[in-house]
SEDREN-459726 format. One line per field, with one value per residue: x, y, z of N, C-alpha, C in turn; chain; residue in one letter. Coordinates in nm, 3 decimals. Layout:
REM SEDREN-459726
neast = c(X/...)
nnorth = c(Y/...)
nup = c(Z/...)
caeast = c(X/...)
canorth = c(Y/...)
caup = c(Z/...)
ceast = c(X/...)
cnorth = c(Y/...)
cup = c(Z/...)
mol = c(A/...)
type = c(A/...)
***
This chain:
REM SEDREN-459726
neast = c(6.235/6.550/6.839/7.087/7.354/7.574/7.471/7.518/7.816/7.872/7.717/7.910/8.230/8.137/8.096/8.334/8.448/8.267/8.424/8.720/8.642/8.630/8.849/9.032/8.943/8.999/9.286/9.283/9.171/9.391/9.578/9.627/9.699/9.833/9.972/10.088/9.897/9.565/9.279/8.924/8.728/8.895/8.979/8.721/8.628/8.791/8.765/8.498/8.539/8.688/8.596/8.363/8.508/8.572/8.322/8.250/8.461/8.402/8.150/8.215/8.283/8.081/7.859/8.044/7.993/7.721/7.695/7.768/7.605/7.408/7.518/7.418/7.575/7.833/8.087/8.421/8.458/8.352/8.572/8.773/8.689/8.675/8.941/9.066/8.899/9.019/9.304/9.515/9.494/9.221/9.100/9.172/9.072/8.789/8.721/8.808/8.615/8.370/8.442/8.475/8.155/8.108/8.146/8.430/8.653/8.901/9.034/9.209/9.508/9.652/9.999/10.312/10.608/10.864/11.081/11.364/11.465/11.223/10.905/10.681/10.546/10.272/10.049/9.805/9.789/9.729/9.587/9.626/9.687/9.799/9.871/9.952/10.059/10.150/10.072/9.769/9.676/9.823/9.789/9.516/9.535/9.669/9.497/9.260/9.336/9.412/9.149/9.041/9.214/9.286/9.087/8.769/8.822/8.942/8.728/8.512/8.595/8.616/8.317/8.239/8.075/7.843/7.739/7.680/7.394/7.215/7.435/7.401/7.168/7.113/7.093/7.325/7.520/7.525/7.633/7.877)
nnorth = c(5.121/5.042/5.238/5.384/5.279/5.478/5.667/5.521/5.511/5.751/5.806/5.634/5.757/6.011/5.923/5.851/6.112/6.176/6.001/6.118/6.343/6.283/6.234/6.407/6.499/6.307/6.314/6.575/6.540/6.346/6.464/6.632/6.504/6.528/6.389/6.104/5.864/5.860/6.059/5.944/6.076/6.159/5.889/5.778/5.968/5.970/5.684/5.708/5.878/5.732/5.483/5.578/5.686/5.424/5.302/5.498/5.461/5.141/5.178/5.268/5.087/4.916/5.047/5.081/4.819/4.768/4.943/4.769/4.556/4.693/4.742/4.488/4.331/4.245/4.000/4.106/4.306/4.171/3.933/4.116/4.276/4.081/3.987/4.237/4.222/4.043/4.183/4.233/4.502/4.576/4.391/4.390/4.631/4.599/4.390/4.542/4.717/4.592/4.445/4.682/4.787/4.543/4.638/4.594/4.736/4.742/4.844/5.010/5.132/5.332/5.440/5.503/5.704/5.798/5.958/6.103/6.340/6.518/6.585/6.336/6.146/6.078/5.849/5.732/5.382/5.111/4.809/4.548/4.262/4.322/4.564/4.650/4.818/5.056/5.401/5.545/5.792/5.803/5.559/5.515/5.716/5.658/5.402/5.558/5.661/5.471/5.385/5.526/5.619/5.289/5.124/5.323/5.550/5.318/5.167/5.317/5.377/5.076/5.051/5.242/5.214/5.134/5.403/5.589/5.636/5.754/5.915/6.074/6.195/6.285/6.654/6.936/6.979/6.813/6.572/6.473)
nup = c(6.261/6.206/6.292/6.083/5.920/5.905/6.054/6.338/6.355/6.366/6.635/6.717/6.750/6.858/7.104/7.155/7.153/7.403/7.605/7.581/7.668/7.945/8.017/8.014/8.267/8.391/8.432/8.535/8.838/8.875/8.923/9.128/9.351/9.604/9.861/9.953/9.992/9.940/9.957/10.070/9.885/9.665/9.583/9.535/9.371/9.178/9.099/8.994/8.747/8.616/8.559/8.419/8.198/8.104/8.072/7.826/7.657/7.558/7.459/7.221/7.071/7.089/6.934/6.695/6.661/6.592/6.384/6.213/6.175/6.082/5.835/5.689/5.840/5.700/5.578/5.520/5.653/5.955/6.005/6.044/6.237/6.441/6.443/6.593/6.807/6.982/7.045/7.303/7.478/7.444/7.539/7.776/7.895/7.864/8.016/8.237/8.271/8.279/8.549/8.669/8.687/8.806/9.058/9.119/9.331/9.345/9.079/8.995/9.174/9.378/9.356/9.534/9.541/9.711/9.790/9.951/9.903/9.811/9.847/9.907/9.583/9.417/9.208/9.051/8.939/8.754/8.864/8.797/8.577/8.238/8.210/8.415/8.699/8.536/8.466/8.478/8.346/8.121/7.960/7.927/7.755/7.505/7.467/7.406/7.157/7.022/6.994/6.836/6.572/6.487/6.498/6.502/6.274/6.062/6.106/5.972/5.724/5.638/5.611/5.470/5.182/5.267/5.382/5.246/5.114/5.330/5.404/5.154/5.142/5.343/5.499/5.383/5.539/5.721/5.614/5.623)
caeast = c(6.342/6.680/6.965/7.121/7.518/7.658/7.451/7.557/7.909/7.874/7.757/8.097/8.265/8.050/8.125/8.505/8.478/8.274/8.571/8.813/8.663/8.618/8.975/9.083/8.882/9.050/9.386/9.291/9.223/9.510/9.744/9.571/9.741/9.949/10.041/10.124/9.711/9.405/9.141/8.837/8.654/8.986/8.964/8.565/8.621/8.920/8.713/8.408/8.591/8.787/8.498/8.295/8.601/8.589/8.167/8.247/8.523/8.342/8.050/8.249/8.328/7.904/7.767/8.093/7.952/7.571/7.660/7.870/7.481/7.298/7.545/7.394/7.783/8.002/8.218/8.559/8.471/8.352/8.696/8.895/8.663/8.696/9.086/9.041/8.815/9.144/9.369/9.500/9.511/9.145/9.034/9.229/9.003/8.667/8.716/8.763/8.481/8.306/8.484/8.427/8.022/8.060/8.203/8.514/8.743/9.063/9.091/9.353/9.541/9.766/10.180/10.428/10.735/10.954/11.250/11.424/11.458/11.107/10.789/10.604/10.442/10.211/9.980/9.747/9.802/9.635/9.627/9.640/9.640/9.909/9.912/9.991/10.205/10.160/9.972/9.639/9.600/9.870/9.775/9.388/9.538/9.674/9.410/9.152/9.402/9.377/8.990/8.990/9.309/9.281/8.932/8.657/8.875/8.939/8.569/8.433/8.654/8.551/8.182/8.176/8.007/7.661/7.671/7.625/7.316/7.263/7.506/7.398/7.043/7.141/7.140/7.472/7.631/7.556/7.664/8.064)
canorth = c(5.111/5.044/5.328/5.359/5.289/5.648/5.692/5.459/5.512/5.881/5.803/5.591/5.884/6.095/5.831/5.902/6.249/6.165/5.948/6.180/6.440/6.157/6.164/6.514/6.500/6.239/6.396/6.710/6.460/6.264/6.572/6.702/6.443/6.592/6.317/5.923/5.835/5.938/6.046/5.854/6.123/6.149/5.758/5.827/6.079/5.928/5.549/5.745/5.924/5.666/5.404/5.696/5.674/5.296/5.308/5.552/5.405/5.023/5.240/5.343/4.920/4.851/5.174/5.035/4.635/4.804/4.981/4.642/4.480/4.782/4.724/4.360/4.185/4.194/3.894/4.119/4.361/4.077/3.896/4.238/4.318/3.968/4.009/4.363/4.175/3.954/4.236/4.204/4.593/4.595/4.297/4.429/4.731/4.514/4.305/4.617/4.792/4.448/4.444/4.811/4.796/4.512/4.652/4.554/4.851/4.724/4.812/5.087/5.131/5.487/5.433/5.639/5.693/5.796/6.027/6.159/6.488/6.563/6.511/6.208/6.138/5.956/5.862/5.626/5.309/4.962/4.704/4.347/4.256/4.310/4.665/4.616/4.944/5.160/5.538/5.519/5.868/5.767/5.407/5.518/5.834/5.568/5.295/5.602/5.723/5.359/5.364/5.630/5.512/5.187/5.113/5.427/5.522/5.203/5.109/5.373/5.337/4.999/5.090/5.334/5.205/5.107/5.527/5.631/5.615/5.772/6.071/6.156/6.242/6.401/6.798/6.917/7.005/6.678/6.438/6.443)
caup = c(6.162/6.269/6.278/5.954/5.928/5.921/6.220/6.418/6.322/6.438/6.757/6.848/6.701/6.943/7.245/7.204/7.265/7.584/7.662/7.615/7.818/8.074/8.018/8.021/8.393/8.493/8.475/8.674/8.902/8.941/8.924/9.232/9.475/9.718/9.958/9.907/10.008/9.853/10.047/10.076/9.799/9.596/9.585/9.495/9.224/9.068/9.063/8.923/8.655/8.548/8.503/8.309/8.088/8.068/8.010/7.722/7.582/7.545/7.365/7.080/6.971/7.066/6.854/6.550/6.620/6.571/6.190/6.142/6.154/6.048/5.700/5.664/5.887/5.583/5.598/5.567/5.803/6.037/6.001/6.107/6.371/6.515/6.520/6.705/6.925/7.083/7.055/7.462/7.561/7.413/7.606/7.893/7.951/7.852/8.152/8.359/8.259/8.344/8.647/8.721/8.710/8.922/9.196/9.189/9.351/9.322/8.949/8.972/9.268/9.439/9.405/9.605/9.532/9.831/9.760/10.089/9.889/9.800/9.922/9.817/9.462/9.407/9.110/8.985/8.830/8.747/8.968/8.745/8.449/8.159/8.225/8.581/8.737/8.437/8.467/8.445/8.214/8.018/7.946/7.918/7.640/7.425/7.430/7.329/7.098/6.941/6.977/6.718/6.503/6.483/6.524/6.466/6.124/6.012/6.066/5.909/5.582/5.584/5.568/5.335/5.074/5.344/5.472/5.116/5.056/5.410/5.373/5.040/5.171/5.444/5.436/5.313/5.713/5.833/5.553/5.596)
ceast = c(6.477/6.756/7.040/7.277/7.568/7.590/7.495/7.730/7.950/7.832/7.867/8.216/8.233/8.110/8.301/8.526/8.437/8.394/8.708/8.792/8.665/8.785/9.043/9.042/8.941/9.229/9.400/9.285/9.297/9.614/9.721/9.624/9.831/10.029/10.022/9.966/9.626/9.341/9.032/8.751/8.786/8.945/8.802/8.601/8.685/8.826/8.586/8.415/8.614/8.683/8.387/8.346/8.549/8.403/8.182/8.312/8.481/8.240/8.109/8.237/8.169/7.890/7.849/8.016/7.793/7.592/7.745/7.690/7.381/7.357/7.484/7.550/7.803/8.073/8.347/8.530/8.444/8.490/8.785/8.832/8.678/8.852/9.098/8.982/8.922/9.279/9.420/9.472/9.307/9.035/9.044/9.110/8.844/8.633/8.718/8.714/8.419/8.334/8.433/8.252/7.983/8.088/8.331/8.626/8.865/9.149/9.214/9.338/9.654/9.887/10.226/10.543/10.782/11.088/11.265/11.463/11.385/11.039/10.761/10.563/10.413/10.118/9.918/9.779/9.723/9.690/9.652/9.642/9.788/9.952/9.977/10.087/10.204/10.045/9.877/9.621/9.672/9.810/9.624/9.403/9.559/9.600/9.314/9.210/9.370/9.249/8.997/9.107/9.315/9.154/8.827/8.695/8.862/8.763/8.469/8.492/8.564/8.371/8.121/8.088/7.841/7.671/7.640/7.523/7.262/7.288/7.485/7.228/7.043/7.201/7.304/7.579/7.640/7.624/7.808/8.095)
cnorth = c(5.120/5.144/5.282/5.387/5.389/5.705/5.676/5.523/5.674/5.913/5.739/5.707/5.990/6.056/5.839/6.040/6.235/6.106/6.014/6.300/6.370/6.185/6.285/6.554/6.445/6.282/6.548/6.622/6.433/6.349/6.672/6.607/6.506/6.536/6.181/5.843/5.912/5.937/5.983/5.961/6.124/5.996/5.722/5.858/6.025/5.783/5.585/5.799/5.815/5.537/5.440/5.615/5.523/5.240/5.352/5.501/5.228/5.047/5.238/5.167/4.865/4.896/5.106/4.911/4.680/4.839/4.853/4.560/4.539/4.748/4.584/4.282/4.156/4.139/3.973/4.163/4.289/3.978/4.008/4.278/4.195/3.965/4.117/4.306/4.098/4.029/4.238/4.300/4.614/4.496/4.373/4.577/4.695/4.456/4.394/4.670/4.708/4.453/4.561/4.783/4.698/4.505/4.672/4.695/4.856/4.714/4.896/5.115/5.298/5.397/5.521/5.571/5.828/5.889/6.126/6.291/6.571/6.510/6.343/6.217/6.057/6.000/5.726/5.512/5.189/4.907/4.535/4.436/4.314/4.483/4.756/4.709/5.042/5.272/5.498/5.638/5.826/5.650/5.445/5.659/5.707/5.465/5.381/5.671/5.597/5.338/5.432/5.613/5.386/5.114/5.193/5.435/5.422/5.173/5.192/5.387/5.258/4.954/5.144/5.330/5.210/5.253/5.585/5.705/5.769/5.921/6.149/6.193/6.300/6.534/6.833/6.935/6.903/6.555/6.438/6.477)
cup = c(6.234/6.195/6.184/6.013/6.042/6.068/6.383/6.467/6.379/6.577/6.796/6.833/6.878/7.128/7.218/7.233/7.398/7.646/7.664/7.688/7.938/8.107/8.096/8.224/8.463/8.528/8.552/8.738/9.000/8.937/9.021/9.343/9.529/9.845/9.896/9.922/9.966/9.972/10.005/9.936/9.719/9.538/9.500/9.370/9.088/9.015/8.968/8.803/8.527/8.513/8.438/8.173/8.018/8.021/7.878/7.616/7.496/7.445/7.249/7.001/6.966/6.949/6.674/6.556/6.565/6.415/6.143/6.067/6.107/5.854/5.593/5.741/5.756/5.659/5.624/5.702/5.944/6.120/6.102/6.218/6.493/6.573/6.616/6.829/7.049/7.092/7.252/7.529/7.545/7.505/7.725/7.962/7.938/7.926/8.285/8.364/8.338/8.460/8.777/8.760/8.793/9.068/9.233/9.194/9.349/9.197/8.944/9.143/9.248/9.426/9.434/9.550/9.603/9.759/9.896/10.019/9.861/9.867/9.820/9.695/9.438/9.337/9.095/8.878/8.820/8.852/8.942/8.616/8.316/8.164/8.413/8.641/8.648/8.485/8.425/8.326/8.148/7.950/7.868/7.772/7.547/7.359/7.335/7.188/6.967/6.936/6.840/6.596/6.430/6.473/6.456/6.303/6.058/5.941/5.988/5.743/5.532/5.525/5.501/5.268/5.131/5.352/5.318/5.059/5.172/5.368/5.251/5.055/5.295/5.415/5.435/5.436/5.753/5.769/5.567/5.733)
mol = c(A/A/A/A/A/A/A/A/A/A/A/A/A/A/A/A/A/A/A/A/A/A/A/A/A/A/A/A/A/A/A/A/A/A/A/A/A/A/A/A/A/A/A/A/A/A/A/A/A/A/A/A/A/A/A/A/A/A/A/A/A/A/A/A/A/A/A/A/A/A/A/A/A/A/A/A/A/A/A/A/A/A/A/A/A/A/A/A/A/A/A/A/A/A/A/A/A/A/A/A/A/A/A/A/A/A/A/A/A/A/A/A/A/A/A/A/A/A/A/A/A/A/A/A/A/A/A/A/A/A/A/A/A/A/A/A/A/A/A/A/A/A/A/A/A/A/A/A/A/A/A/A/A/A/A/A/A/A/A/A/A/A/A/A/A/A/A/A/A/A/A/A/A/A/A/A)
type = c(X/X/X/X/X/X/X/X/X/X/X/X/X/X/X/X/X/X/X/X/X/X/X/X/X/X/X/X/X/X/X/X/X/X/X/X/X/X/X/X/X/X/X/X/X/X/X/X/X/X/X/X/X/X/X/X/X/X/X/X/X/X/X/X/X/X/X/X/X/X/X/X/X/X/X/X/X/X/X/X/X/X/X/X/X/X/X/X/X/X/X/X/X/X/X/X/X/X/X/X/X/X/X/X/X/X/X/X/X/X/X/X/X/X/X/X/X/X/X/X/X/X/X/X/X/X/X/X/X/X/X/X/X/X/X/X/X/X/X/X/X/X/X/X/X/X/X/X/X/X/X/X/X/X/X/X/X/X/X/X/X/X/X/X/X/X/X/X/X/X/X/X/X/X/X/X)
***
C-alpha cells in the first residue's frame, strides 16, 4: 500500500529539520576558519556538510512530489508545483546537489578578503551559477527558509482535503 498523503507530507517536513541541522553544522564550520585557505579536512568537512544539506534539502520537494501522487496529481496543485519547479534559486541548488553526488568539487569555493589591518577572513561561497560570490550559510538559510515557506506550507494547505481522512484516524498526538 502506498504512503498515505499526510505521511508523506510529514516526512518533507521531517527532511527540513535534517536540513537545517545540516545547516546549523555547517555554520560551526565555516566560522572556524582562521586563515585565507582551508585545510585539506576543513575543505572535507565543509564539502561533506554542505552536500548533506543539499541531499536533505532536495528530499523535502521528492517526499511533497510523492503526497502530490499519493493525493491522485490534482491538476491545481500540479500547475503550482510545476511553476515552483522553474523557480531559478530552486533549480540552482537541484543542479548542485546533482553536481555534488557527482563529484564535482568546485561547487562552493574559500574567499579572502585582505585588510592590511586585520588578519585575513575568509568564508565560503558558491562558485557559478546565479548565486555566484554570495555566503554559502546565508544563501543555504534562506533557500531552506523558502523550502518551508513557500513550498512545505503551501503544499500542505493545498492538500488538505487528501490528509483528512488520514489524520482523522490517527491517534489524537499524531494527527495535527
Amino acid at each position: 500500500m502506498e504512503a498515505p498523503v499526510w505521511s508523506r507530507l510529514e516526512d518533507a517536513k521531517e527532511k527540513l529539520e535534517y536540513a537545517d541541522g545540516q545547516l546549523s553544522e555547517l555554520d560551526s564550520l565555516t566560522s572556524q576558519l582562521v586563515g585565507p585557505m582551508p585545510t585539506s579536512r576543513q575543505r572535507q568537512d565543509v564539502s561533506r556538510v554542505y552536500l548533506g544539506w543539499l541531499v536533505f534539502a532536495r528530499q523535502v520537494s521528492v517526499s511533497i512530489h510523492e503526497a502530490w501522487r499519493a493525493a491522485g496529481s490534482p491538476a491545481e496543485f500540479g500547475s503550482w508545483w510545476a511553476d515552483l519547479a522553474r523557480d531559478p534559486t530552486h533549480a540552482f541548488f537541484r543542479d548542485a546537489r546533482n553536481a555534488g553526488l557527482k563529484g564535482a568539487s568546485n561547487i562552493i569555493v574559500m574567499q579572502s578578503i585582505l585588510d592590511e589591518r586585520t588578519s585575513a577572513l575568509a568564508y565560503w561561497t558558491f562558485a557559478g551559477g546565479p548565486h555566484n560570490g554570495d555566503p554559502l550559510v546565508a544563501r543555504c538559510q534562506l533557500y531552506t527558509d523558502w523550502l518551508y515557506y513557500s513550498v512545505w506550507s503551501p503544499a500542505a494547505e493545498r492538500l488538505f482535503e487528501w490528509t483528512l481522512p488520514e489524520r482523522q484516524n490517527s491517534p489524537a498526538d499524531c494527527a495535527f
